[in-house]
N, C-alpha and C positions, 0 to 999 in steps of 0.2 A: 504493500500500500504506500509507502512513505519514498519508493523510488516511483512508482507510477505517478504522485501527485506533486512531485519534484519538478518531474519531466511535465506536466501540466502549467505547475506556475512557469515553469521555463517560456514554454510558448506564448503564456498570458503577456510575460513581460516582452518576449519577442514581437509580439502583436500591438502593443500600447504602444512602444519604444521605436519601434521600426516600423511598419504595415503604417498604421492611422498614421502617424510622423510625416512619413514620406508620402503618404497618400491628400493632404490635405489640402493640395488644388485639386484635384480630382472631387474631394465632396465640397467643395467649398466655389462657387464661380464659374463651375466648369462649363462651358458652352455644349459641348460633345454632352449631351443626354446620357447615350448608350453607354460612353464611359463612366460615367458618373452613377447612371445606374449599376453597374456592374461590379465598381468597388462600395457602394453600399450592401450590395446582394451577399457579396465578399464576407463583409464584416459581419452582415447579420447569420451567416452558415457560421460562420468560427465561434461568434459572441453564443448564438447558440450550440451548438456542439460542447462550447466548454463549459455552459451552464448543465448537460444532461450529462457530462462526464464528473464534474466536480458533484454534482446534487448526493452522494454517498458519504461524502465528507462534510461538505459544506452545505446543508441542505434545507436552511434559512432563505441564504442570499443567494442560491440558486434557483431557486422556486420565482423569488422577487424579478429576477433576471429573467428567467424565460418569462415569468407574466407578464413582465412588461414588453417581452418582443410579441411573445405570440397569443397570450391572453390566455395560456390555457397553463396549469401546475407542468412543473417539468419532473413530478415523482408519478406523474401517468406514461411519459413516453419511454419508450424502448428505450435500451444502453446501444449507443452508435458501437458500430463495427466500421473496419475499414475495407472500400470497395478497390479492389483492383482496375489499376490505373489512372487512379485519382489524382497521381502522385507522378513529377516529373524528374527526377533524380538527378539528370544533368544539370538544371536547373536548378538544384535546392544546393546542388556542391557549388554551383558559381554564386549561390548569393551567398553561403557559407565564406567564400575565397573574399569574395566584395566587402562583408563585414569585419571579417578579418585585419584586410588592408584598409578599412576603415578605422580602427581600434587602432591601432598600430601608427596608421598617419597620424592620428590626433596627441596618440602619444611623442610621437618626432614633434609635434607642433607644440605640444607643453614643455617638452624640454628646450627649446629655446624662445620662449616668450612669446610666442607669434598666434593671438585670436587666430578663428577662421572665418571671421568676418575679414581679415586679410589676405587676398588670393594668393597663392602662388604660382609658380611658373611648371613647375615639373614634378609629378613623383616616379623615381624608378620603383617598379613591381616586379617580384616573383613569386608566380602559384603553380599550385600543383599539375593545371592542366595548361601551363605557359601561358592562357589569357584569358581575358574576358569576354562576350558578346557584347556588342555596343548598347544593347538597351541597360544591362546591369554594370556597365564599365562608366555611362553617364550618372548612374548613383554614384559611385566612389568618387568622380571629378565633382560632382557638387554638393557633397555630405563632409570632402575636404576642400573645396573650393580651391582645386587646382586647374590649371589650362588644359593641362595633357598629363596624361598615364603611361611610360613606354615601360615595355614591360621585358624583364630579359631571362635568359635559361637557368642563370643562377646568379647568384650572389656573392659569387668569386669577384668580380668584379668592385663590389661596393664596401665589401668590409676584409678587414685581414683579420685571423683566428689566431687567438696566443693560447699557449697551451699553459695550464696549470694544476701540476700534480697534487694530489692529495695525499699530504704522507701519512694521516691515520690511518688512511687503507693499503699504503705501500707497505708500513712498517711490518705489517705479522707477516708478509709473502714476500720480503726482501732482506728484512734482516738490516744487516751492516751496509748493505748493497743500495738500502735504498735510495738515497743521494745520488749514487750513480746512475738506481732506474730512472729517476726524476730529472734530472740533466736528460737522458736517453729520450725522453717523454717531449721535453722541451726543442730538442732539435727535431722533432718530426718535422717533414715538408708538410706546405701550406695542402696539398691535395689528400694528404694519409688523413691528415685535420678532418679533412670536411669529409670523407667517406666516414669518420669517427663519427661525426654529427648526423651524419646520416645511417647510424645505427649498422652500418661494415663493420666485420671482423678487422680490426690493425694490429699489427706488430710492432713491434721496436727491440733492436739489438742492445744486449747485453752481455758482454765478454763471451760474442759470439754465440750466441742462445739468443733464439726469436721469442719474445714473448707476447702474449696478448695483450692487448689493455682491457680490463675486467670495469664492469660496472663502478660507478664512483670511485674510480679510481683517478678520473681525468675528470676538469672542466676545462671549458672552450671560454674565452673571453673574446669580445668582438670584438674592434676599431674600426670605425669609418674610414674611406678612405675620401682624402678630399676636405669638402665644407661641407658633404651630406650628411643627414641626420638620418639612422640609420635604427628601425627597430624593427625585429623579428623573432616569430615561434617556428615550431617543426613545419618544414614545408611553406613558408610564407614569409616573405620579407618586405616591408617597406623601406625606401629612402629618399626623404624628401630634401629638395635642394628650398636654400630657405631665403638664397640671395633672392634682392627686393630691386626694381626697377624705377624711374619714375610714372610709368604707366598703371603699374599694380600699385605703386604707394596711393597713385589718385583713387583707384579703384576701391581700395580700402578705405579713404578716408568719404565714399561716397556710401559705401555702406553703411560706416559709422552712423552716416548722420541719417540712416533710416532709421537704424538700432533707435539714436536717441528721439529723435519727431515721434517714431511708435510710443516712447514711454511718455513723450510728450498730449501725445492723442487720449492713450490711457488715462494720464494724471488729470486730463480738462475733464475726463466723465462724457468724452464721446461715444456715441455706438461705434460698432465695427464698421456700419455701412457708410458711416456720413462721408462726406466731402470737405477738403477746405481750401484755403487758400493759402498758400504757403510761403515765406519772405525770410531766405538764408544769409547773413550775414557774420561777417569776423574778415581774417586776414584772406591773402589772395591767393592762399593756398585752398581754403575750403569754397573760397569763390569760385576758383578754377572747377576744382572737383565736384560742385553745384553744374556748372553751366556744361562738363563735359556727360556730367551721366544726368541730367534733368528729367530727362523721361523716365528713367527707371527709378527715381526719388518718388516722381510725382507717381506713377505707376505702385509703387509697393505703399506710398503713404497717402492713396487716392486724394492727391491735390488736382486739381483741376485749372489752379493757374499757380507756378513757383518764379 
């Protein structure tokens, strides 16, 4: 019970966090009916499905749930089963790969200061099936608000691996030796490294005796190579290049000032829908970045004259 309802709130949070997130021009403006219908239809299969799945545990605000989707108690209906070919697999590993490289950029992005309400110029990528499809490769460019994603075979490129032995675990299997296995361990090539990391059998010489390296015995340190920022788990690597231009500086400082007009909008006690009139002023740097992206100002903070 306590892994099946694990793996439930997992999805719940998948669904809040991602799905409604990213879907929210789609219910909100959308011109396109059909799609608009379609991820509501979406939501309400899921919102439902999890209220007939959770009702054994949760069986208060499950009941609440479904009556208020469908009108009817959700301790009448059938326990869902899964129908084959519901399910697109290709598909569920790319938006797995997507989020990943999502997590991971945002991490490169906190480590050097940089909102993502600041575009950047580039992120190098590596996943497990070498790339994306364009409709889920424009999630990761605008959930990191980068220009372009290139995406490469591996990672050799972007980081160098330093080796670092672990002597608690050398000592009982080396003895007096193990200094020496640890230097041996340390001059590995940069390629024995990375098959190590990729869970390959390695050796390393020791007064001519091959040895293995055994579970925690070794950790991998990365380094960037370069100015990229550089963050990765098994099978996926992101590195975002973090140099800033004066095009993306504007670009950012045009965002900014939707960020703040929105809390602005909020603070007056406007609806969502109204209209206004909008009058940006300070130095000529936010002048600039006013007059260069003005449509998209007036567009996200429905001004109607800026």
């Amino acid at each position: 019970v306590t892994r099946a309802y694990r793996a439930l709130s997992e999805f719940v949070d998948e669904l809040s966090n991602w799905y409604v997130r990213r879907s929210r021009a789609r219910f909100w403006g959308n011109g396109d009916r059909d799609d608009a219908n379609a991820a509501f239809r979406t939501l309400y299969d899921a919102l439902r499905t999890v209220a007939v799945l959770s009702a054994p545990v949760t069986p208060f605000v499950s009941d609440w749930l479904h009556t208020a989707l469908t009108g009817g108690s959700v301790h009448l209906e059938r326990f869902p089963s899964a129908v084959a070919g519901e399910s697109d697999a290709a598909l569920e590993e790319e938006m797995d790969a997507a989020r990943r490289l999502v997590s991971l950029g945002r991490a490169a992005r906190e480590e050097v200061g940089i909102r993502v309400r600041q575009p950047l110029r580039r992120l190098h990528a590596v996943v497990p099936g070498g790339s994306l499809r364009e409709e889920v490769l424009e999630l990761v460019r605008d959930e990191l608000n980068v220009k372009e994603v290139a995406f490469l075979s591996s990672a050799a490129g972007l980081v160098s691996l330093t080796a670092r032995p672990n002597y608690r675990a050398l000592g009982p299997r080396f003895g007096k030796s193990t200094n020496d296995a640890a230097n041996a361990m340390r001059a590995l090539p940069q390629e024995a490294l990375e098959r190590h990391r990729a869970g390959e059998e390695v050796t390393f010489d020791l007064e001519g005796t091959a040895y293995p390296i055994l579970e925690g015995e070794l950790e991998l340190l990365e380094e960037a190579q370069g100015e990229l920022v550089v963050k990765s788990e098994p099978g996926h690597t992101a590195a975002l290049d973090p140099a800033l231009d004066d095009a993306l500086r504007e670009e950012g400082l045009a965002r900014e000032l939707v960020n703040r007009i929105q809390r602005l909008r909020k603070d007056s006690g406007l609806e969502i829908t109204d209209r206004i009139v909008l009058g940006i002023f300070g130095p000529e740097a936010v002048r600039a970045a006013a007059r260069e992206w003005a449509d998209f100002i007036a567009g996200e903070t429905l001004a109607v004259e800026v």
